[in-house]
N, C-alpha and C positions, 0 to 999 in steps of 0.2 A: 504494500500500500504506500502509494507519494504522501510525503509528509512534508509540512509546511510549520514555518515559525509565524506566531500570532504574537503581535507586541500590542499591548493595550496600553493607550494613551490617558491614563487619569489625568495629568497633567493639562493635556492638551483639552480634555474635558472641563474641569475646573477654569479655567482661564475663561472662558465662555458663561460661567456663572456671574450673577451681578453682586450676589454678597457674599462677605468674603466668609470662609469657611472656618470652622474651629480646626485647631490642629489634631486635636483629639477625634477630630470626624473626619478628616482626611487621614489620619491612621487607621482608625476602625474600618476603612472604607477600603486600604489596601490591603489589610491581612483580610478583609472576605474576599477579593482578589485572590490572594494566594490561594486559601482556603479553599476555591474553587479550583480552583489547578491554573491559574495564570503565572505564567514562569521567564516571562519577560515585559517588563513593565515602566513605560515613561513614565515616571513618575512625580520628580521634582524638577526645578531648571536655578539657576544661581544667575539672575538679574537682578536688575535696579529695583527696588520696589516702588519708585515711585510710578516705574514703567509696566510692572507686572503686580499689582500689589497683593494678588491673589496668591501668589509664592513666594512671599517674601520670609514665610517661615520652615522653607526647606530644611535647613539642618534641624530644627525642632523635629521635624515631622520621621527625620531619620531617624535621630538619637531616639524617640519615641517607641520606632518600629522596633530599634532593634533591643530596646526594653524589654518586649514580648518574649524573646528570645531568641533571637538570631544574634551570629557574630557576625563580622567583616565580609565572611565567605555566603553568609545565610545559610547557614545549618543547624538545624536545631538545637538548643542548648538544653531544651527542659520538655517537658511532655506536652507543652500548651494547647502544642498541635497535631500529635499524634491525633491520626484517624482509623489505625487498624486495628482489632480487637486482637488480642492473646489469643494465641488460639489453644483448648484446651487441651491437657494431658489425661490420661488413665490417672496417672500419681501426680498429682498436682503439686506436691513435695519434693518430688524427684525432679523435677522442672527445672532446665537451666535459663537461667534469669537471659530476656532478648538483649541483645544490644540498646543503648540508648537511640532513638528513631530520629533520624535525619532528613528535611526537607529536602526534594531535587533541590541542586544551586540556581537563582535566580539570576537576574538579568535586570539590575535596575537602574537607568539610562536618567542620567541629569545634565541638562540641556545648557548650554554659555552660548555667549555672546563676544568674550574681549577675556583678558589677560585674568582681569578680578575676580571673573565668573572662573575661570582656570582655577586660580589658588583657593575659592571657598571650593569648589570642588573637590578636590585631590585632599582638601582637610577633613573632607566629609567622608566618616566610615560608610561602609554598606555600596556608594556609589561607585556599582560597577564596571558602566558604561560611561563617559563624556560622549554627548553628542552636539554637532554644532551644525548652521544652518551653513553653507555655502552657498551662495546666492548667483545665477549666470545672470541676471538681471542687475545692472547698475543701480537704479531706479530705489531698487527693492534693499538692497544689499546696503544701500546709503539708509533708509529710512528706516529698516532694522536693526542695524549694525552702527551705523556712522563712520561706514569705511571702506577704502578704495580694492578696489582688487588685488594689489599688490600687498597691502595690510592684514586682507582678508586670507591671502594667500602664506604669508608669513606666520600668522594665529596657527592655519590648518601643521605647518610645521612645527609649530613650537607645541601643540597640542599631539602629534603624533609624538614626538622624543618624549616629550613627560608624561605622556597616560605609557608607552613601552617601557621607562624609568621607575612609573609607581606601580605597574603591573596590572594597570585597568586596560580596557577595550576603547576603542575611537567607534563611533559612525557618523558619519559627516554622512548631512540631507540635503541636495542640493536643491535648492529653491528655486522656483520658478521653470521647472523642467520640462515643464509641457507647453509654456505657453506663456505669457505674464500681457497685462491691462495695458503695457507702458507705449508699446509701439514700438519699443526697441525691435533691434534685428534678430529673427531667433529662428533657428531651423533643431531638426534632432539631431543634426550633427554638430551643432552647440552644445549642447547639453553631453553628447559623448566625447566631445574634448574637453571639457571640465570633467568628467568620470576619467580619464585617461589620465590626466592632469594628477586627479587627487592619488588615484592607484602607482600613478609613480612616486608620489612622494611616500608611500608604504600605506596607504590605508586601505582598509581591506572589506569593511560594510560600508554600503553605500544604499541609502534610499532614498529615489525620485522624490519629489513633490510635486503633488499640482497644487501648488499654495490659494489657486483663486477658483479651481474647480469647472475648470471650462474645458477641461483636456475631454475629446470624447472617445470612444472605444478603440478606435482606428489609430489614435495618436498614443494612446498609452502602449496599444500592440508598437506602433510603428519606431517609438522611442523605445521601448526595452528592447528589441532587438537591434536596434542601434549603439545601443551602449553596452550590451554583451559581446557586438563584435567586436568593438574597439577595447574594449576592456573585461577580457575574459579571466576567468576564476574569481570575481570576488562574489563577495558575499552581498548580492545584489538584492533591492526590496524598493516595494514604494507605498508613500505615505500620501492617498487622495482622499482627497474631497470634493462631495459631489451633493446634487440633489438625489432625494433616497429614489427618487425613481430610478435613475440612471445609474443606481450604487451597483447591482448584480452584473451589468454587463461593463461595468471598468473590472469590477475583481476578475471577470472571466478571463477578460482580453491579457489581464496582466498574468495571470495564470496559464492561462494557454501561450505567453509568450517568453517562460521560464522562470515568472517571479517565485521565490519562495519563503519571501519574507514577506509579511504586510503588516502595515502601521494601521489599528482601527480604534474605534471607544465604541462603548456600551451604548447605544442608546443615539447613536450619531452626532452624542456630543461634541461643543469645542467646532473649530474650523480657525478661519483668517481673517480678520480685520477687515484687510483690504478685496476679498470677496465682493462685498455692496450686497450682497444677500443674503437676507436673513434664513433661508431656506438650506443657504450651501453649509454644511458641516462635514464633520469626519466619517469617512465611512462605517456604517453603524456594526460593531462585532457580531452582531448577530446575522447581520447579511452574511457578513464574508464565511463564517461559521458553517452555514445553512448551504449555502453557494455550491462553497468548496466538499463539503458531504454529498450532495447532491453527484459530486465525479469520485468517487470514494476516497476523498483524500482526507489524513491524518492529521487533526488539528490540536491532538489532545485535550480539548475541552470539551467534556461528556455536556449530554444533553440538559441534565437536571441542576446540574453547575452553572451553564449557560442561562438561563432561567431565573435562578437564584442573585445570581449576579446582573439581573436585569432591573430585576425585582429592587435589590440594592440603590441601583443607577436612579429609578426612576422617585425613590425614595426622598435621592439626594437633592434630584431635580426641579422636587415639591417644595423643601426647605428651601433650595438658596437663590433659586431662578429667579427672577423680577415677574410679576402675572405680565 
């Protein structure tokens, strides 16, 4: 059975909410994530708070999680979360005691921008991943970032040496990959000489954005296989957003076109600013979930999990939404 990596975007979700959340509810909210078997997870980002103020208690929200009981690596430290029962003996005294039970290892991706977002990063235990937006878009890259391609291009190096230096993971997103609002020049072979680009400087995930959500079926096929041929073996994924109509036939195209990562949220929370559409958001995890089963593919999120963690989502989305 093809098996695919599912990365849920709480993060990206949250930032789309209008009041700002407890930290204690954005904990609770990622251990029922885990809980449910999500094993890679965007979860915090290290920006300005004046710019993002909805995260501006990332390392709270760490230190908190790994209260629960996880260490650095996230493996279990205490029973919290065992979920398998003992299984019984004849001699229940004769019984040799199980090992202490260990979570799979996680995947937990905290998002920068600039040098600053670097160092609270790398201070922060738990965060597995640094991920950073590289933008082919000038436009974009200036209003996100406030920095020129050559700057932008310098961070992506200075962030591959020190995440291989502390032993964490890179994935660089590049932005604007299908397409952008600006009028700028943009073909798929843009977007695969920036993946080229970043693969030679040694990075090795890489996931598209359609940051404004206008990429349609044809263009998400016609861009991943643009950028597998120019840039083969990395660990290739993309991150859309879309109108939920249009959500099942991007996951296909991208799937049928050799993605096997995808970036989604619960409930198609979260999206992009710069969208202009309130409609456009993240592709909802339960499309892609649903989609992808539908071709027998292995997403390791059981059905009642899915569900459950929907349940959760739309919980959330009661408390802190604006009506």
């Amino acid at each position: 059975m093809d098996k695919v990596t599912i990365v849920e975007c709480p993060r990206d979700a949250w930032q789309g909410l209008t009041k700002i959340i407890p930290t204690d509810v954005k904990v609770a909210y990622l251990r029922k994530l885990i809980e449910c078997g999500f094993r890679h997870l965007d979860a915090v980002s290290f920006v300005a708070a004046k710019y993002v103020p909805q995260m501006a208690d990332s390392e709270q929200v760490m230190a908190k999680l790994q209260e629960l009981g996880f260490d650095s690596k996230f493996e279990t430290r205490n029973s919290k979360l065992e979920t398998r029962p003992i299984e019984p003996t004849a001699n229940p005294e004769s019984r040799t005691p199980s090992p202490e039970p260990r979570a799979p290892a996680l995947e937990i991706i905290g998002i920068l921008v600039n040098q600053r977002g670097l160092h609270r990063a790398l201070a922060t235990a738990g965060v597995t991943t640094l991920g950073y937006p590289y933008s082919v878009s000038a436009n974009f890259r200036r209003a996100n970032a406030n920095m020129s391609l050559s700057e932008s291009r310098a961070l992506v190096q200075d962030l591959q040496g020190a995440t291989k230096a502390a032993g964490r993971n890179l994935a660089v997103y590049v932005s604007m990959a299908f397409g952008n609002p600006y009028g700028e020049p943009w073909s798929p072979e843009v977007t695969a000489d920036a993946v080229s680009w970043l693969q030679g400087v040694g990075v090795r995930t890489i996931s598209l954005a359609d940051t404004v959500g206008t990429a349609q079926p044809k263009e998400v096929s016609e861009v991943l296989r643009q950028v597998q041929s120019a840039a083969p073996g990395i660990e290739l994924g993309v991150h859309l957003h879309s109108r939920l109509e249009g959500a099942t036939e991007k996951v296909l195209a991208a799937y049928e076109a050799g993605c096997r990562r995808f970036d989604s949220a619960l409930g198609g929370l979260g999206g992009c600013p710069f969208a202009g559409d309130d409609l456009v958001g993240n592709i909802p995890t339960e499309t892609v979930v649903s989609t992808l089963a539908e071709r027998s593919v292995e997403t390791e999120i059981q059905p009642w999990a899915l569900l459950s963690a929907v349940e959760a989502t739309n919980e959330l989305r009661s408390q802190y939404a604006t009506p």
